[in-house]
KOLRO-173918 format. One record per residue (C-alpha): residue in three letters; x, y, z. Coordinates in steps of 0.02 Angstrom, whole numbers. Layout:
BEGIN
   code        u        v        w
    ALA        X        Y        Z
...
***
This chain:
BEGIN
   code        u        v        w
    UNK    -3558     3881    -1996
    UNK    -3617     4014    -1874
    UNK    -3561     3992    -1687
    UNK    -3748     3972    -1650
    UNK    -3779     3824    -1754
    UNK    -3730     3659    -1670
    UNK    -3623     3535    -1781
    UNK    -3713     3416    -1870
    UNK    -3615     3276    -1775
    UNK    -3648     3362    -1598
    UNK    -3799     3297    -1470
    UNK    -3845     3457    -1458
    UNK    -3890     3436    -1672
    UNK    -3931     3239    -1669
    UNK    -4078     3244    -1503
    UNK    -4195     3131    -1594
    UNK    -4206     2940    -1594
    UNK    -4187     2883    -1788
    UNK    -4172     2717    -1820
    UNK    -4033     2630    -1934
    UNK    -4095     2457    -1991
    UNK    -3965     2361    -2090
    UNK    -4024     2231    -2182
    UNK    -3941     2048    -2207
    UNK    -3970     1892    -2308
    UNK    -4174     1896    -2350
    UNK    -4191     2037    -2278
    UNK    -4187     2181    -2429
    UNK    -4335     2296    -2367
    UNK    -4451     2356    -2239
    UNK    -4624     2353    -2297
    UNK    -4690     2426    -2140
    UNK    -4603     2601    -2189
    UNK    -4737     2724    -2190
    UNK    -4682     2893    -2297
    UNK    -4559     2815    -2409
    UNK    -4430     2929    -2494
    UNK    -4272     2837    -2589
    UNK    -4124     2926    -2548
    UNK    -3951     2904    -2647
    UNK    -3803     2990    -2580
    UNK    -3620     3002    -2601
    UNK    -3498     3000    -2459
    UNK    -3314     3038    -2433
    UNK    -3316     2843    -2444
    UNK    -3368     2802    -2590
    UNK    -3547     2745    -2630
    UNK    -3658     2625    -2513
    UNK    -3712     2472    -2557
    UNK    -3901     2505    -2598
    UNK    -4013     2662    -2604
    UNK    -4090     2730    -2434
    UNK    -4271     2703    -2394
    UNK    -4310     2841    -2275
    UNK    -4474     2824    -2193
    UNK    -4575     2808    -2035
    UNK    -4610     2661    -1942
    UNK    -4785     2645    -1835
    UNK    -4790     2642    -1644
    UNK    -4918     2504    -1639
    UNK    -4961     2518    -1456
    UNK    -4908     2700    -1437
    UNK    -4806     2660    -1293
    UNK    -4636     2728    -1349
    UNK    -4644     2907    -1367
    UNK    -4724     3043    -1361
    UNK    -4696     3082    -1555
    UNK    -4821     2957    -1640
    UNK    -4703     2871    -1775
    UNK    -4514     2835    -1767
    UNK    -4397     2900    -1909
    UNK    -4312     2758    -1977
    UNK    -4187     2724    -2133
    UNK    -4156     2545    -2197
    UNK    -4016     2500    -2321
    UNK    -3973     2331    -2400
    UNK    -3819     2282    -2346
    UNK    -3781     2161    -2499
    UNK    -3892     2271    -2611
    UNK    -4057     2212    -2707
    UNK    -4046     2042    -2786
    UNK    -3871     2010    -2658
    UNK    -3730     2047    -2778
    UNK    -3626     2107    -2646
    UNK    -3518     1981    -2558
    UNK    -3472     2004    -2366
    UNK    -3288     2085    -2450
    UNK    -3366     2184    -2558
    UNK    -3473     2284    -2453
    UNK    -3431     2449    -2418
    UNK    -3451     2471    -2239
    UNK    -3373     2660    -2200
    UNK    -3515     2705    -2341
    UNK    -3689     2623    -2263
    UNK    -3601     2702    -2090
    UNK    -3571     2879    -2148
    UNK    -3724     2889    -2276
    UNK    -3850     2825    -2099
    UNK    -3767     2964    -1985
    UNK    -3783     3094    -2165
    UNK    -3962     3030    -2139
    UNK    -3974     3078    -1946
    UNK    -3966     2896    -1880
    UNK    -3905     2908    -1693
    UNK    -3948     2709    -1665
    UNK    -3936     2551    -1788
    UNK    -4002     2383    -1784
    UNK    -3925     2264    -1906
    UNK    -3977     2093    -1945
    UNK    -3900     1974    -2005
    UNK    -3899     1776    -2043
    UNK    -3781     1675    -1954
    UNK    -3737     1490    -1917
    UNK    -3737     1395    -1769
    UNK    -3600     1340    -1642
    UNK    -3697     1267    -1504
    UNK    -3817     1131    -1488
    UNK    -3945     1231    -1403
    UNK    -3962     1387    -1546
    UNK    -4039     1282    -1647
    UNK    -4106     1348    -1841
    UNK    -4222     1491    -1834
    UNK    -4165     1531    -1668
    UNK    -4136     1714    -1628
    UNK    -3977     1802    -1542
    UNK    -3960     1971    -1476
    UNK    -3759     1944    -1452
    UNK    -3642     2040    -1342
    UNK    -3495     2001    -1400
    UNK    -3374     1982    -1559
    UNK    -3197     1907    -1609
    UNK    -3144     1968    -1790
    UNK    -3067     1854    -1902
    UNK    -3093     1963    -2050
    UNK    -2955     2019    -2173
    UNK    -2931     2127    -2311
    UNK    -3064     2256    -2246
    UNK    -3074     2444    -2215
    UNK    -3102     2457    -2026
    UNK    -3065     2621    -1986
    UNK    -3127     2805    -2051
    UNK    -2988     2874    -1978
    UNK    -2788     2877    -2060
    UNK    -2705     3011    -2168
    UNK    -2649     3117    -2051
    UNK    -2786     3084    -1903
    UNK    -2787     2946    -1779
    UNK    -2889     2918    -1643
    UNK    -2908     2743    -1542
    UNK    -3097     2715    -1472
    UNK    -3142     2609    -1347
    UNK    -3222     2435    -1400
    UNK    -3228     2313    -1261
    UNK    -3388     2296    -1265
    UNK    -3454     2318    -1460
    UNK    -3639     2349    -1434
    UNK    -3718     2481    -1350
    UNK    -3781     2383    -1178
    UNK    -3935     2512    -1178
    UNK    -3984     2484    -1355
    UNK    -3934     2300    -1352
    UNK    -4063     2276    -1197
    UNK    -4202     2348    -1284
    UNK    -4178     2226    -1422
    UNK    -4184     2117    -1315
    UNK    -4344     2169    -1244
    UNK    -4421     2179    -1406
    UNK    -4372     2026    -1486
    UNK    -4433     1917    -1306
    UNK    -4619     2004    -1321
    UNK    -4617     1949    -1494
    UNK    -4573     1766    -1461
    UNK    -4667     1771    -1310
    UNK    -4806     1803    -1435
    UNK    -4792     1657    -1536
    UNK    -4762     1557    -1391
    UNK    -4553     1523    -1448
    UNK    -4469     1594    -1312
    UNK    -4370     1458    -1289
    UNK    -4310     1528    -1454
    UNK    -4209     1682    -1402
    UNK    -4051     1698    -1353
    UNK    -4003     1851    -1256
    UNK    -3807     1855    -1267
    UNK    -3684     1779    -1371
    UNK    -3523     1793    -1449
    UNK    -3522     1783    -1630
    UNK    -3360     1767    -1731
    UNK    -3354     1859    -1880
    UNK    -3237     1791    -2032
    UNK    -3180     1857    -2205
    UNK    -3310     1727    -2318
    UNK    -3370     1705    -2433
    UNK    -3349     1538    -2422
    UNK    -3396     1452    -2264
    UNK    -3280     1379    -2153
    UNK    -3172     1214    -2143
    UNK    -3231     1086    -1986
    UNK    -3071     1128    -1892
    UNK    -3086     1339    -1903
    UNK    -3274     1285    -1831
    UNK    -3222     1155    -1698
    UNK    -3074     1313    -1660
    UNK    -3199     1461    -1660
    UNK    -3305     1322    -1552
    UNK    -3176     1293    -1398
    UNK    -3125     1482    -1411
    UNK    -3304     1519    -1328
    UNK    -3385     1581    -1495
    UNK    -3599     1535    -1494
    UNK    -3617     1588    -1684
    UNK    -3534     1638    -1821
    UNK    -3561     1769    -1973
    UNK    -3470     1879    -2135
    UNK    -3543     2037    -2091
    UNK    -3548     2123    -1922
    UNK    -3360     2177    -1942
    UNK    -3300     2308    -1975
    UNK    -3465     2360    -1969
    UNK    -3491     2387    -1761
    UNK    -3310     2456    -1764
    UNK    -3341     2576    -1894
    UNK    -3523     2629    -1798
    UNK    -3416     2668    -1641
    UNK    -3321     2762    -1719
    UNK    -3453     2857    -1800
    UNK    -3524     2873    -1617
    UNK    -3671     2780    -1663
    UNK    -3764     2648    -1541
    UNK    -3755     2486    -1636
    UNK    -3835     2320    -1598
    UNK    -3855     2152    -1686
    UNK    -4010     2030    -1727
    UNK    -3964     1898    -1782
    UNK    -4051     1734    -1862
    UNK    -3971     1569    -1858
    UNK    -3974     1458    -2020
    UNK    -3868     1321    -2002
    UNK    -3753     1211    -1893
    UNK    -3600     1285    -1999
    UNK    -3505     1108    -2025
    UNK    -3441     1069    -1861
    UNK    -3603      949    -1823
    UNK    -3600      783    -1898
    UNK    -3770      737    -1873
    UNK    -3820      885    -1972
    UNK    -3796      918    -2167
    UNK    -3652     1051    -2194
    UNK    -3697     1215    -2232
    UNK    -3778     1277    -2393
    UNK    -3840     1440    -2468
    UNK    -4016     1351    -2528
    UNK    -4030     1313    -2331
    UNK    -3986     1480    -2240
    UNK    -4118     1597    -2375
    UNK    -4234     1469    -2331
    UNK    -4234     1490    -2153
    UNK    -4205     1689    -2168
    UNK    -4353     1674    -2284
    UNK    -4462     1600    -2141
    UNK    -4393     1710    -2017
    UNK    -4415     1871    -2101
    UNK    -4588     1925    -2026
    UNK    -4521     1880    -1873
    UNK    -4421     1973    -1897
    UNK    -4513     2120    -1955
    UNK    -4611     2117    -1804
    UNK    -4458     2120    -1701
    UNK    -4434     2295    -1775
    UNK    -4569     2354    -1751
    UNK    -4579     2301    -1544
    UNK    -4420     2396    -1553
    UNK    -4488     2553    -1640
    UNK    -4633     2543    -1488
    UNK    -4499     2534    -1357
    UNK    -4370     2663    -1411
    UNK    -4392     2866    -1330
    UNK    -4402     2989    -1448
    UNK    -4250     3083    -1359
    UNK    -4092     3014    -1363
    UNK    -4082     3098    -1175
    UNK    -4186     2962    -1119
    UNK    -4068     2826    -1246
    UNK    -3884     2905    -1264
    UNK    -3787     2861    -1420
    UNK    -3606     2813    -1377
    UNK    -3473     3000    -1378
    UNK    -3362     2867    -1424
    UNK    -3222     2995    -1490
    UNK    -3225     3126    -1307
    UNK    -3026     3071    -1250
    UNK    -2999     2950    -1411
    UNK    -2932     3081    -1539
    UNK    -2720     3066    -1529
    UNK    -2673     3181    -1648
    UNK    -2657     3377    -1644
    UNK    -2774     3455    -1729
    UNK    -2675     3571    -1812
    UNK    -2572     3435    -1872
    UNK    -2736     3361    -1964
    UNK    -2717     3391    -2157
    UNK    -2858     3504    -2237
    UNK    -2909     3361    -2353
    UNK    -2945     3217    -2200
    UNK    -3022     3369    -2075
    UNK    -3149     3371    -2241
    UNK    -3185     3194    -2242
    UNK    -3205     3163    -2085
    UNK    -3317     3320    -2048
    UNK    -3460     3227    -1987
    UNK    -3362     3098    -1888
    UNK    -3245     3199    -1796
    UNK    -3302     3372    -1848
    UNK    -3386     3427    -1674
    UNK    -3218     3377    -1572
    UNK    -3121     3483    -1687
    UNK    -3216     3666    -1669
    UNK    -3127     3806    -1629
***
C-alpha cells in the first residue's frame, strides 16, 4: 500500500455513513433497498451466515444529508428460511464481511421476550444495556499472538443508539403507539436455543434485566472491536415463562408477532436512514482499539497481523 493511501480500516478511508442492518427472526430482507447487488464474500472467519444485499435506501423527507440516498447492506443473521440457530451463527463473519463492505454503523434487530409487565408484545426497545449469559461462542477477533482489551461499559454507541431512538418515536408517534417504545433497557442475552426455565427468568428478572434474547452477543462485542457503532432494535414477542397469567413461550407466537411488526419495522429504518449525516464527522464510529492493543507489534505473528488486517491493520502501520 502506498504511504498516500489511507488504510482501509482508518477514518481518514471509512468518512461515509453506511448502514449495517442485521436482520433477526422475520426479518430476512429489506425490500426498500433501491440498487440491489448480492454480494458473497469470504473472510478470515469463515463464511457469513447469508449473502449481502448491498443497496441504497431512500431519504423520504430529504432531511438527512446532503447525499440523496444512504448506502446500506443487510444480512440475515439466521440465513433465508432460519436454519441457523443463535450457536450456530457466525458472528466474527457478518462483523468482518459489513466492515469488508464499508459499514461504519449497524443496526440489528432482533426478537426478544419480555421481563416486565409494562413491555408488553409488540412493544419496541432501543436498549442500553447487556449482561451475557452466552457460552460456547467466539467473542473475540483477536488471540494467536495479539491481544487487545476494548472498552465495553457501555455496549451501544450512545450517538447512534439516540438516533434510533429518534427514529423509532416519530414512527410510533405516527401510528399513534408511543406508549409503545421503550427507550432504554437491559436485555440479557443467553446461549438458546431453547428458552429458558421459570427460575433463570424470575433470576435474570431481580438482576435488573427488562428483556431477554439469543443473539446480540457476541455480536456488539465483536462490533466494538471492529470499531463499528452498533445499536439494537428490538421487538418483544412474548412474556418468556416467568408470567403466569400468560401462556409460556412458543416459536408459532414470537414469528407471529415479528410477522406483524415487520413494517414497523421497516419504517423504523427508514426514519433512521432520514436522520443519519452522510459524514461520519457529524456521527463518529467508536476508535475502539486507540490505547486497547497490549501486545508488541513486532511480537504479532505474520499469519494473525493478516487476519486481522482490517480490524487492527491502521494501528499497526509503520
Amino acid at each position: 500500500m502506498s504511504s498516500s493511501a489511507p488504510h482501509p480500516a482508518s477514518p481518514e478511508a471509512r468518512s461515509e455513513v453506511v448502514l449495517g442492518i442485521i436482520g433477526g427472526s422475520g426479518l430476512y430482507g429489506m425490500d426498500e433497498l433501491q440498487e440491489v447487488q448480492e454480494v458473497s464474500l469470504d473472510t478470515p472467519f469463515g463464511a457469513p451466515s447469508s449473502p449481502f444485499i448491498v443497496g441504497k435506501l431512500p431519504r423520504v423527507s430529504g432531511s438527512g444529508a446532503s447525499g440523496g440516498a444512504l448506502r446500506a447492506v443487510f444480512v440475515s443473521r439466521h440465513d433465508r428460511g432460519h436454519v441457523l440457530t443463535p450457536g450456530e451463527i457466525n458472528y466474527r463473519a457478518n462483523i468482518h464481511g459489513l466492515k469488508q463492505l464499508g459499514v461504519t454503523h449497524v443496526l440489528a434487530v432482533s426478537a426478544v421476550g419480555s421481563l416486565r409487565e409494562g413491555i408488553a408484545p409488540g412493544h419496541v426497545v432501543v436498549p442500553d444495556q447487556l449482561i451475557d449469559r452466552t457460552k460456547h461462542r467466539e467473542s473475540s477477533f483477536f488471540g494467536h499472538g495479539c491481544v487487545a482489551h476494548v472498552q465495553f461499559g457501555d455496549p451501544m454507541d450512545e450517538r447512534f443508539r439516540a438516533r434510533v431512538v429518534s427514529a423509532a418515536a416519530g414512527v410510533l408517534e405516527d401510528e399513534g403507539t408511543l406508549g409503545q417504545l421503550h427507550e432504554r433497557g437491559t436485555l440479557v442475552v443467553m446461549e438458546g436455543p431453547a428458552f429458558s426455565t421459570r427460575a433463570e427468568s424470575e433470576l435474570y428478572r431481580r438482576w435488573g434485566a427488562d428483556i431477554i434474547g439469543m443473539t446480540a452477543l457476541p455480536e456488539a462485542k465483536l462490533a466494538r472491536e471492529a470499531e463499528l457503532a452498533y445499536a439494537l432494535l428490538a421487538t418483544s414477542t412474548d412474556y418468556d415463562c416467568w408470567h403466569l397469567s400468560e401462556e409460556e413461550v412458543t416459536v408459532e407466537a414470537v414469528l407471529a408477532i415479528m410477522r406483524a411488526n415487520v413494517a414497523r419495522v421497516r419504517r423504523i429504518v427508514l426514519a433512521l436512514a432520514d436522520l443519519l449525516p452522510s459524514s461520519c464527522d457529524q456521527l463518529p464510529w467508536p476508535q475502539a482499539l486507540r490505547g486497547a492493543l497490549s501486545t508488541d507489534p513486532s511480537r504479532i505473528p505474520a499469519v494473525t497481523r493478516e487476519r486481522l488486517e482490517l480490524i487492527v491493520g491502521h494501528y499497526l502501520q509503520d
